[in-house]
C-alpha angles and dihedrals in degrees: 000000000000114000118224097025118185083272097058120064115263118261109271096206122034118191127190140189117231112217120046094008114039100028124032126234091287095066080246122134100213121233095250093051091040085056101049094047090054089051097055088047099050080047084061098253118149112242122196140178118227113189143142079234110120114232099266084064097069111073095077091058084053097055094050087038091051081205135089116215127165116275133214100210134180101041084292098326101112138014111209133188106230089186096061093021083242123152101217095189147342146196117212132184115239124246089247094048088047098048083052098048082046102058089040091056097050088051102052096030110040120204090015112143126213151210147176134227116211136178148216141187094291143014099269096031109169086192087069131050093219101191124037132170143190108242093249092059118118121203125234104192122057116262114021126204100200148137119231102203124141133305087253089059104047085070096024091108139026114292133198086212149003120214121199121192143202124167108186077054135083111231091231087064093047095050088049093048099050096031097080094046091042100046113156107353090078149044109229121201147135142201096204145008097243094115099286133114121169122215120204136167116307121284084358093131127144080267093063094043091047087047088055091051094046087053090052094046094034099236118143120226095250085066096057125099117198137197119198136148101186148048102269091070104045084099094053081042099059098030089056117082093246120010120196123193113207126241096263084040112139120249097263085048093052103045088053098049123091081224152009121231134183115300123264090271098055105051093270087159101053095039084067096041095047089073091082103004121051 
């Protein structure tokens, strides 16, 4: 049964992931999502990214999007202003809880490399080397925009996140393999099962960071609508007041949604908005 029908009001916040659910496997945001996305904003709809993306990788959803909403970044560790390039807020894990998370990880996972993601006071802040990696990290995404420096720098300073990869693993196994041993110092989560999993300050998830977004525009969760395809997103997914997992959404994606739309690929996106914006 179709949430929202023309009985029910209109969401009032709508949230969506970016890879794998807002843009298609080109990078690209296509016309009819584009145009769906302006409509709810001229009716006066919030409209918010929610992404694992840092801050700096924002700018090219904004130019397809030819919008800039606020973005929760990070899986839930910063909210930044795309309009004004302003990080609002962030959640960072402590040196000591890092060098902790470290030696766990190269224990359990031998061989595995890491990295840490930090922030400034705006997406591009020369004041802060946002991305830095150990020189046996390999990278899991195109183009990377890191720093190689030591393993003692890599958790030298506050991070919003720490990634571990491993890439003769799947990150499922990873998560399975650190999550006992981490228990509750740490939020556990990946975007792909490419041998990466991404670790943040406890109970910081896109469901958090959505939840501090609502709170600045007043809107309640029951009036939120979410996109996600991974699991990274199942919290913003059940929190919202109606999640929907795309079509291409992994397992864990898909069993917490209200529904499941098109894939990112076919406007899933925009199949689910146009029920109220075309």
């Amino acid at each position: 049964m179709e949430w929202m029908t023309p009985l029910h009001p209109k969401p009032k916040l709508v949230a969506t992931d970016v890879d794998g659910t807002l843009i298609d496997d080109a990078d690209k945001v296509s016309a009819r999502t584009k145009s769906a996305v302006n409509a709810l904003v001229a009716d006066g709809a919030t409209f918010v990214l929610a992404t694992g993306r840092p801050p700096r990788w924002i700018d090219p959803v904004v130019s397809e999007l030819g919008y800039a909403p606020l973005a929760v970044c990070g899986n839930g560790a910063v909210i930044y202003d795309s309009a004004n390039d302003r990080v609002l807020s962030s959640h960072t894990l402590d040196v000591e809880t890092l060098g902790w998370l470290a030696e766990l990880a190269e224990h359990a996972l031998p061989g595995c490399g890491l990295a840490t993601e930090r922030v400034g006071a705006s997406a591009h802040d020369a004041a802060t080397q946002q991305f830095v990696s150990s020189p046996n990290y390999e990278h899991a995404w195109l183009n990377p925009d890191d720093t190689v420096v030591s393993h003692a720098e890599v958790i030298d300073s506050p991070a919003i996140k720490m990634l571990i990869r491993l890439s003769s693993a799947r990150s499922s196994q990873m998560r399975a393999a650190l999550a006992p041993l981490i228990g509750d110092r740490a939020e556990i989560t990946y975007s792909t099962e490419n041998g990466l999993i991404e670790l943040a300050v406890p109970r910081v998830t896109k469901a958090s960071g959505l939840a501090e977004v609502a709170r600045r525009v007043g809107v309640e969760d029951a009036s939120i609508i979410a996109f996600g395809d991974m699991p990274n997103d199942v919290p913003m997914l059940t929190m919202a007041g109606h999640g929907v997992a795309m079509g291409n959404a992994h397992p864990e994606a898909r069993a917490a949604a209200d529904e499941v739309t098109g894939s990112n690929i076919d406007n899933g996106v925009a199949m689910v908005l146009e029920r109220w914006w075309s």
